[in-house]
C-alpha positions in Angstrom: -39.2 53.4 59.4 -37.5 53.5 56.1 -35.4 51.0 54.9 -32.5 51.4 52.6 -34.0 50.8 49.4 -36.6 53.3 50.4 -34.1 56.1 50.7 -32.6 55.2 47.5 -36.2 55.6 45.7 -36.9 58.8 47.6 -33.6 60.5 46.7 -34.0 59.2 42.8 -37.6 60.1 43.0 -37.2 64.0 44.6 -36.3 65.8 41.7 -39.5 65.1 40.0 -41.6 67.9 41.1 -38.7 70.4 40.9 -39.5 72.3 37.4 -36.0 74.2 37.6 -33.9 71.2 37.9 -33.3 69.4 34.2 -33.9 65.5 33.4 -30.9 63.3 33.9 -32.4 60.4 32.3 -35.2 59.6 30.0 -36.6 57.6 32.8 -36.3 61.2 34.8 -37.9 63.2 32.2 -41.1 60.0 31.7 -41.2 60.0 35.6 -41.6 64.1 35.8 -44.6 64.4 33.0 -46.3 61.5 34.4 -46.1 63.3 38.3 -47.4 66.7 36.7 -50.0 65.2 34.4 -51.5 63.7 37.7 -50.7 66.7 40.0 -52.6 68.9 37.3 -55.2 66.5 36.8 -54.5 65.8 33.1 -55.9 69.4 32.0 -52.6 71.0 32.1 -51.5 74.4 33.8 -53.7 76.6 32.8 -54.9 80.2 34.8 -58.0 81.3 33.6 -58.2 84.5 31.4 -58.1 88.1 33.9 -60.6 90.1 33.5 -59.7 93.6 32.4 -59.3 96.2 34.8 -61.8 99.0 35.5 -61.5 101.9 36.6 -63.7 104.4 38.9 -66.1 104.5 36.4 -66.3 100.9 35.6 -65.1 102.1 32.4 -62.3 99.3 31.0 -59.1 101.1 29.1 -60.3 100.0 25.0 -63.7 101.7 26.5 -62.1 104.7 27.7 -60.3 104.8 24.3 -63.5 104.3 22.0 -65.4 107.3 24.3 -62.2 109.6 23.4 -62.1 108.7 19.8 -65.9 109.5 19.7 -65.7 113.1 21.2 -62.2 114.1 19.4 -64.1 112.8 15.9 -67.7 114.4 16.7 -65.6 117.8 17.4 -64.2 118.0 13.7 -66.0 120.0 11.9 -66.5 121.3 8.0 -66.4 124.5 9.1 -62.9 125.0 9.2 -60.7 127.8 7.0 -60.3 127.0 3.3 -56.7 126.7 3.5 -56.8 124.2 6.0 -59.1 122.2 4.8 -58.8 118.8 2.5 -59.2 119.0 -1.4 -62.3 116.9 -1.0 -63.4 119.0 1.6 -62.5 121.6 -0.5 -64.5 120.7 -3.5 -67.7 120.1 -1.0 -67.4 123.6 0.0 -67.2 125.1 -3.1 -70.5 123.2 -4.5 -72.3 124.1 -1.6 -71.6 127.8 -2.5 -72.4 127.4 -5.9 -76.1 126.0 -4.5 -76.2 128.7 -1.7 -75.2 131.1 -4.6 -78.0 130.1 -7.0 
């Protein structure tokens, strides 16, 4: 059986879970942490970290990324036409005639 009082307390006090609704008061707004520092436990709202998804393979998507970047590099070679290749590249090439030459 509830008594007046009681109903007074229960409507002041049944905003205080409700994150949407703002704090009237400061008493509102003490009330509200207090409730969600106990309902939490003190640790806070936390979810713990996901772990990245994998897919057929069991390959995650950075390792996927890392395996393509290894075959597209290991694919370029030095052996490429002159004209298309960097002046460093270029210089490399010509040295190595030069020795092949001699």
């Amino acid at each position: 059986m509830s008594t007046a009082f009681q109903k007074v307390l229960d409507k002041e006090h049944e905003n205080d879970s409700k994150l949407g609704m703002p704090s009237t008061s400061l008493e509102h707004h003490v009330r509200r942490l207090t409730l969600m520092e106990r309902l939490a436990g003190g640790k806070g709202w936390r979810d713990p970290k996901k772990e990245p998804r994998r897919d057929a393979q069991g390959l995650t998507r950075g390792q996927r990324k890392r395996a393509l970047r290894e075959t597209t590099n290991a694919k370029v070679s030095e052996s490429r036409p002159y004209l298309f290749m960097h002046s460093a590249a270029r210089a490399r090439w010509r040295a190595e005639q030069v020795r092949a030459a001699a």
